[in-house]
ZAKELUM-748698 format. One record per residue (C-alpha): residue number from 0; chain; x, y negated, z. Coordinates in Angstrom, 1 decimal, always signed. Each point is the difference from the previous one (the first is absolute). Example, Ala and Ser with C-alpha at 12.3 -4.5 7.8 and 13.67 -1.06 7.14 Angstrom:
2
<pt num="0" cadena="A" u="+12.3" v="+4.5" w="+7.8"/>
<pt num="1" cadena="A" u="+1.4" v="-3.4" w="-0.7"/>
//
This chain:
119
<pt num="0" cadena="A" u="+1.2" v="+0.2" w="+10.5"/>
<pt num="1" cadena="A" u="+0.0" v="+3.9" w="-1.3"/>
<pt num="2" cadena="A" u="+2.6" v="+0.6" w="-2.8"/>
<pt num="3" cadena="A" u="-1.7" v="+1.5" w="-3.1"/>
<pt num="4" cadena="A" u="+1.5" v="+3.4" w="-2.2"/>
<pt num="5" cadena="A" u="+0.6" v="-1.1" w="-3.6"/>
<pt num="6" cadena="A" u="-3.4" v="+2.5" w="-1.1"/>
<pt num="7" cadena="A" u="-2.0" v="-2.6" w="+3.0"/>
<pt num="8" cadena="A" u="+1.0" v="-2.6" w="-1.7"/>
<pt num="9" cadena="A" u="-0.4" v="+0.6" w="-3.4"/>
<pt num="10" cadena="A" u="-3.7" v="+0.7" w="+1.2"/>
<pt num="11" cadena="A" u="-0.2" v="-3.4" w="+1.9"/>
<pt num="12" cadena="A" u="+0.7" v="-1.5" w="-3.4"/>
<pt num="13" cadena="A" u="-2.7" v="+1.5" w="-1.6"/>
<pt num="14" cadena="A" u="-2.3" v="-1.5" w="+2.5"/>
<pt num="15" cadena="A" u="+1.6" v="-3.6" w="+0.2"/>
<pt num="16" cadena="A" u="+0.0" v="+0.3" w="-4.3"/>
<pt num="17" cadena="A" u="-3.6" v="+1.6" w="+0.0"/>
<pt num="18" cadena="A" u="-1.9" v="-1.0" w="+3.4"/>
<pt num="19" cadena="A" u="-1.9" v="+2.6" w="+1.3"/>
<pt num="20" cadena="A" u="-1.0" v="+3.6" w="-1.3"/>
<pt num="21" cadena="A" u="-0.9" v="+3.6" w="+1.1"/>
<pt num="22" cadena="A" u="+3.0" v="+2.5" w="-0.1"/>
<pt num="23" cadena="A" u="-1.4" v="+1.7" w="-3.2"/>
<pt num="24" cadena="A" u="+0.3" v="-3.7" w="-1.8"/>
<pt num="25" cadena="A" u="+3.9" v="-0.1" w="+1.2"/>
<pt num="26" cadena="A" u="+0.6" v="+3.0" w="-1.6"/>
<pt num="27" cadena="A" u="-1.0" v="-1.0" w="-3.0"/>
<pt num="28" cadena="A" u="+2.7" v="-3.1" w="+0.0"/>
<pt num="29" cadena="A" u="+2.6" v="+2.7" w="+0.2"/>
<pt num="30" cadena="A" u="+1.6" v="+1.4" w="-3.6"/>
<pt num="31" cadena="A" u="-0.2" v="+3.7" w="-0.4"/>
<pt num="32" cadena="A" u="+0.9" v="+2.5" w="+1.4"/>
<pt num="33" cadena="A" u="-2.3" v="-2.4" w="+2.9"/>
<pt num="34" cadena="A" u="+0.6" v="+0.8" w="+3.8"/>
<pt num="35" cadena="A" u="-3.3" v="+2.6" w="+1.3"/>
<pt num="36" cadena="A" u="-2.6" v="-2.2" w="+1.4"/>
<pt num="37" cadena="A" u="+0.7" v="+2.1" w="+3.5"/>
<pt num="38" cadena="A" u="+3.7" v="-1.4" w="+0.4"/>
<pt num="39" cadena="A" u="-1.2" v="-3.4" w="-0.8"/>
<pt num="40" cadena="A" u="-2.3" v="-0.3" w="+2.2"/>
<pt num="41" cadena="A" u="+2.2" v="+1.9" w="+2.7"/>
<pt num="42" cadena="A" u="+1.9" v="-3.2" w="-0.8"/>
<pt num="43" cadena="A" u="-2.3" v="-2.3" w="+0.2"/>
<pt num="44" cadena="A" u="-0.9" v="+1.3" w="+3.4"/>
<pt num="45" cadena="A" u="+3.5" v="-0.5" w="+0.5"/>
<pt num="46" cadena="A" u="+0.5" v="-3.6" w="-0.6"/>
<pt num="47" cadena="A" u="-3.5" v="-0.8" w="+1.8"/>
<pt num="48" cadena="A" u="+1.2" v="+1.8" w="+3.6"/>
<pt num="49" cadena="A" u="+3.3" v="-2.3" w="-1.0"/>
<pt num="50" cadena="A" u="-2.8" v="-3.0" w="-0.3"/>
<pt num="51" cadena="A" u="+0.7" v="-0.9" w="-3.3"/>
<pt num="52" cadena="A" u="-3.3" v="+1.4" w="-1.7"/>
<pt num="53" cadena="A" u="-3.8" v="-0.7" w="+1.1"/>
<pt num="54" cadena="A" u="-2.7" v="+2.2" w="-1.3"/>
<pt num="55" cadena="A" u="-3.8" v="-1.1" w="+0.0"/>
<pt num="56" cadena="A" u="-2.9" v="+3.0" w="-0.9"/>
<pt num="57" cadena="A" u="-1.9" v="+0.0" w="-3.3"/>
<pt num="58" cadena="A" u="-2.0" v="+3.2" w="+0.7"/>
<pt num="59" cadena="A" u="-0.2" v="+2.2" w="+2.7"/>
<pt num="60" cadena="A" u="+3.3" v="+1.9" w="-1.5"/>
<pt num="61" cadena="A" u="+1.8" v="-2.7" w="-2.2"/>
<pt num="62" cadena="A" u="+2.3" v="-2.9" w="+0.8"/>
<pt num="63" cadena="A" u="+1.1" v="-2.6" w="-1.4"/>
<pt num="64" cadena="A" u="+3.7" v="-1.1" w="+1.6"/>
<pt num="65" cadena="A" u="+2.0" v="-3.2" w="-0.2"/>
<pt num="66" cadena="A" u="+3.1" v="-2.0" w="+1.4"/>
<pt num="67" cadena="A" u="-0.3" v="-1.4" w="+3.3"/>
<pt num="68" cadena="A" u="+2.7" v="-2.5" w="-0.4"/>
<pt num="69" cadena="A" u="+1.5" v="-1.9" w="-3.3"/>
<pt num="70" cadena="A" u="+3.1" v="+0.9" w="-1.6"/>
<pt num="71" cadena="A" u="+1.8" v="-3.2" w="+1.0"/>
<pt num="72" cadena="A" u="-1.4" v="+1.0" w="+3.7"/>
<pt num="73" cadena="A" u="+2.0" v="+3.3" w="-0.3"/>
<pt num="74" cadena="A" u="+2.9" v="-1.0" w="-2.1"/>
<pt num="75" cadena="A" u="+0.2" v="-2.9" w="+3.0"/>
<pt num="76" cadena="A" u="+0.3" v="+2.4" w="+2.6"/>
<pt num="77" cadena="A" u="+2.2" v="+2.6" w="-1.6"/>
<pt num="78" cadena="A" u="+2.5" v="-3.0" w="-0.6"/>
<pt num="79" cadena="A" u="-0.5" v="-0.9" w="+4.1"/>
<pt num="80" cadena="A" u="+1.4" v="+3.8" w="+0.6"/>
<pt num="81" cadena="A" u="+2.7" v="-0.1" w="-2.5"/>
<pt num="82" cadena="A" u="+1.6" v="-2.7" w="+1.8"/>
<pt num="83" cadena="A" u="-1.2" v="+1.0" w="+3.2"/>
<pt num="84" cadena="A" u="+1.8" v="+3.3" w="-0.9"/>
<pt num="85" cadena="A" u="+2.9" v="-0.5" w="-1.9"/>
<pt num="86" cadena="A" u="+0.8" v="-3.9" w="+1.0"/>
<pt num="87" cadena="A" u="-0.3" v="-0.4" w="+3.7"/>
<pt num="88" cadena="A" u="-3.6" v="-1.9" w="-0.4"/>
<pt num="89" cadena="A" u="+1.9" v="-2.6" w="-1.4"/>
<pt num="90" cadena="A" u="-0.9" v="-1.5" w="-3.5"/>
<pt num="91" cadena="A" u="+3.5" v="-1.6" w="+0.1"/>
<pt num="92" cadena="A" u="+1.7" v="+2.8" w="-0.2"/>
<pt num="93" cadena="A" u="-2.2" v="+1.3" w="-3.1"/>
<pt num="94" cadena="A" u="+0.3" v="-3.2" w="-1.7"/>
<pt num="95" cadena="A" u="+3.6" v="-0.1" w="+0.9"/>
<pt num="96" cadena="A" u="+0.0" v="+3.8" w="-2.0"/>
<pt num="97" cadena="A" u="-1.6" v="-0.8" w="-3.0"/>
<pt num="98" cadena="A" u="+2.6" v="-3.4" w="-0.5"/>
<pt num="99" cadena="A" u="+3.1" v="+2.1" w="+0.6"/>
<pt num="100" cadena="A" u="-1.3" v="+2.8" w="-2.2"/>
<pt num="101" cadena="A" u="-1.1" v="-2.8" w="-2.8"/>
<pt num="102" cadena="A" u="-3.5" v="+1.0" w="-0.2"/>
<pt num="103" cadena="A" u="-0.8" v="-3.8" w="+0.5"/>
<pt num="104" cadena="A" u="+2.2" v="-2.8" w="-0.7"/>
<pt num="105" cadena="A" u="+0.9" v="-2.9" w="+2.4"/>
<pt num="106" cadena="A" u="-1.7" v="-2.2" w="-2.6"/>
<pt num="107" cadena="A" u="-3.3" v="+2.0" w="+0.5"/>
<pt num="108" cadena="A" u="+0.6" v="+0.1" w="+3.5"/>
<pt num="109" cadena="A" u="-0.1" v="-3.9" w="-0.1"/>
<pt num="110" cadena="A" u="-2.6" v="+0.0" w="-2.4"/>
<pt num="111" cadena="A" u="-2.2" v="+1.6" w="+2.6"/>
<pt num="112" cadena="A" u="+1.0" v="-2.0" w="+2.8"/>
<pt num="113" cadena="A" u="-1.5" v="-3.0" w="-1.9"/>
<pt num="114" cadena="A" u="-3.1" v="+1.9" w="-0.4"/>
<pt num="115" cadena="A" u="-0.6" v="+0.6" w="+3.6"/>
<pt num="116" cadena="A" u="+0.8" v="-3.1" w="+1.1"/>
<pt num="117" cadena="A" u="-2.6" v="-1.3" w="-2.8"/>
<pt num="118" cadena="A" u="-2.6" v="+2.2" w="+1.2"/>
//
């Protein structure tokens, strides 16, 4: 999966919190001074070459655009290539990382290895 820049996503989450919209409806969710509806919709273009956007027509010359895939979907995959990247494709080693640097506790870890073996 394609990495997004933080201005992508911070434009994904306007469609995963609003659903679909034309570009001129976007730029209204921005405060002011808002982004020129040109350079949005450059990035929307963007992000739907990158296949995270779908656009459908409403008239001959407007669009309406929306994600292709959930946020879970993407923040799924962008977790695969972190440890794909940084952890040798091993979630071992991540888990193993977060432990020694005490961002979960061995009690947590065994709290969740009840869940799963609930599940």
């Amino acid at each position: 999966m394609k990495s997004l820049t933080k201005r992508e996503e911070e434009i994904m989450n306007y469609f995963w919190e609003k659903g679909s919209m034309k570009v001129s409806e976007l730029q209204m969710l921005y405060d002011e001074p808002r982004p020129h509806v040109n350079t949005l919709g450059t990035l929307v273009k963007i992000l739907e070459e990158k296949g995270f956007v779908g656009h459908r027509a409403i008239t001959a010359r407007s669009y309406e655009y929306f994600a292709k895939l959930t946020k879970m979907e993407y923040s799924k995959g962008t977790i695969n290539n972190v440890v794909d990247k940084f952890f040798g494709k091993n979630y071992i080693n991540l888990i193993n990382t977060l432990v020694k640097d005490e961002k979960i506790s061995v009690a947590e870890l065994k709290e969740l290895i009840k869940i799963v073996e609930n599940e």
